[in-house]
N, C-alpha and C positions, 0 to 999 in steps of 0.2 A: 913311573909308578902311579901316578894320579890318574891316568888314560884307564889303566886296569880297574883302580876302585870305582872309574865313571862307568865303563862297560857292565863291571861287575853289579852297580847300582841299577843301570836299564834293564839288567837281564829281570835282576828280582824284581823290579818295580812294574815290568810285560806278566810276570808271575802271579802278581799280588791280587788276592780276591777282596773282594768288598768283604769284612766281618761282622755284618751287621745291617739292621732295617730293609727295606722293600728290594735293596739289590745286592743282598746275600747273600754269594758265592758268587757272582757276577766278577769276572774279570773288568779291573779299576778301570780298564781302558775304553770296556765295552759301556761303560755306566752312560747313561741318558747326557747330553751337552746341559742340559738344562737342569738335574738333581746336581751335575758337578757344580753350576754357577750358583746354583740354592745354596751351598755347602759355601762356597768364597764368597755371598753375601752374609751369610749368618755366621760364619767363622768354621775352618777346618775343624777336626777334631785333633787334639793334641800329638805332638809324635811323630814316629815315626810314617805314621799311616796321612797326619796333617802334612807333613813336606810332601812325600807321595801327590795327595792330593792337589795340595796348592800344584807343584809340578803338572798335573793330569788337566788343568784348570789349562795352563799356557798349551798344553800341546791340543786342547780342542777347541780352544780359539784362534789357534794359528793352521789348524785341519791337517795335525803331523801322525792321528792315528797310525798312519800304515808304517809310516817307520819304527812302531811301536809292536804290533801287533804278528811280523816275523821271530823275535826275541822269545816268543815262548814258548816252554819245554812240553808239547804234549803228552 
């Protein structure tokens, strides 16, 4: 069951748009390496959207874009 809620978590998380500031409708994956590390030095935003991030933070320092960026629903 936990397989499902992790798959279910990448799909949304390939889904999920910046809601806010300079990269605004920007898919979270697509965001600049460098606003996401701005963001993990000066502190995620709360939330849902802060795990999101903190998570987006590891996959662009480990350069796992692409296995992220199949997941979404065009």
């Amino acid at each position: 069951m936990e397989s499902l809620e992790n798959q279910e978590y990448l799909i949304e998380f390939a889904n999920t748009k910046m809601p806010f500031g300079k990269y605004q409708g920007r898919y979270l994956v697509d965001l600049p390496e460098a606003y996401v590390l701005w963001f993990k030095e000066k502190g995620f935003p709360k939330g849902k959207l802060g795990q999101m991030m903190e998570l987006l933070a590891e996959i662009k320092l480990n350069g796992l874009e692409s296995l992220i960026r199949p997941l979404r629903k065009y």
